[in-house]
C-alpha positions, 0 to 999 in steps of 0.5 A: 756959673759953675765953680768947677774949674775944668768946665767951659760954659762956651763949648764942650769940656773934657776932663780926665780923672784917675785914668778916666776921660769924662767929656761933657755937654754945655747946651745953652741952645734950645734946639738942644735941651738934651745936651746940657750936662751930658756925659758922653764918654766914661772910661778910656774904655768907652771912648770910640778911638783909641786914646794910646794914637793921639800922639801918632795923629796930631805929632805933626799936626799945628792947626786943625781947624773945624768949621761948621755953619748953616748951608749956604753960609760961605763955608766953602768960600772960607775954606778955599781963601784958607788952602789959597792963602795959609796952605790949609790942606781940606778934609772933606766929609761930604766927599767921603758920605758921597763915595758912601752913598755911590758905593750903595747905588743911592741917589747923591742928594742933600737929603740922603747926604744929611741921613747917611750922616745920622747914621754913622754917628749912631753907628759909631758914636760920633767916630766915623769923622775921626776914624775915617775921614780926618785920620787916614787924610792926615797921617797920608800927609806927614809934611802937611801941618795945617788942616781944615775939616770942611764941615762939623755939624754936631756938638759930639763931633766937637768934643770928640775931635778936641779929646783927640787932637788937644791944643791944635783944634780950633772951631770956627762958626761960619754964618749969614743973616737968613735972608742972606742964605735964601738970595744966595740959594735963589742966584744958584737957580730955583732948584738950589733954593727949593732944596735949601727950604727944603733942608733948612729944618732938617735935624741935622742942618739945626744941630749946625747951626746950633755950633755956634754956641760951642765955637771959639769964634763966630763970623758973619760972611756977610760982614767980612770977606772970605779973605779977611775971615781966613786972616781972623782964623789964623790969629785964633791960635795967636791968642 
């Protein structure tokens, strides 16, 4: 156990001292070897955003869920008891990569989806998914309190959106048995499950499902219904 006070062995953990932000990794996963310990960010000056618009961006800003899970975990499904239920306004990064990818003339696959995403984390650090997709939805929505970010997938992106958002961030891991997953691709048609096994070893499809080791909860939708796992969620800020 880490006798630093500041430190969280369960998730990512930012701590600021004189004037300067240090966020950190805590990998336990070993998909993810690489991360334990890793100082991501130095200085106000290096962090990819500007730490002065935190106020502007959470001010009217109660819950900003995050939810990450493998592909065909249920995450869809949460996400739209949580709009129907608790009024839970969507922020989807896969229709932003897709606008992307239309605006490049290439093809609208999962494939090309999961590499276009690779590439902006490498091209901002992680950022685009503040900067471009989360950010501009939420401040066109001023009467909007409670947000859901339909999928992260990397642990940089969780400490990122924690650093800029604070108390009001929430990460929620959706998940089901494996076995789970491949009846659920297979109901959708022999193409759907093809592209599943072709995917599921992608670096990007394991770095999410490596997210439940950093999440404040985990929830099995195989277990529960999308409409008991949306009531768990919102007592997650009660506690």
């Amino acid at each position: 156990m880490r006798s630093d006070p500041f430190v969280s062995d369960e998730k990512p953990w930012v701590r600021r001292d004189k004037g300067s932000f240090f966020v950190y990794m805590n990998s336990r996963d070993e998909l993810l070897p690489d991360l334990c310990g890793k100082k991501i960010s130095t200085s106000l000056g290096q962090l990819p955003f500007s730490v002065s618009s935190q106020d502007r961006d959470r001010h009217h800003v109660k819950r900003l869920l995050l939810l990450s899970g493998p592909i065909a975990g249920g995450k869809t499904s949460v996400s739209a008891s949580l709009q129907e239920r608790h009024g839970f306004v969507p922020i989807s990064s896969g229709s932003f990569l897709r606008a992307q990818l239309a605006a490049q003339n290439e093809p609208i696959d999962r494939r090309n989806l999961q590499e276009l995403g690779d590439s902006l984390d490498r091209a901002t650090d992680f950022s685009w998914l503040i900067e471009s997709v989360a950010s501009p939805a939420i401040e066109a929505r001023p009467d909007a309190h409670n947000w859901l970010l339909d999928a992260v997938r990397k642990p940089q992106q969780v400490a990122l959106f924690r650093l800029r958002f604070g108390d009001v961030v929430r990460h929620v891991h959706i998940f089901a048995p494996e076995s789970v997953l491949e009846q659920r691709c297979a109901a959708r048609g022999l193409s759907h499950l093809e592209d599943y096994q072709a995917s599921v070893l992608h670096p990007n499809e394991q770095s999410a499902r490596s997210l439940a080791g950093f999440a404040d909860k985990v929830l099995d939708t195989k277990q529960y219904t999308p409409l008991e796992i949306a009531d768990q969620i919102m007592n997650i800020w009660e506690t």
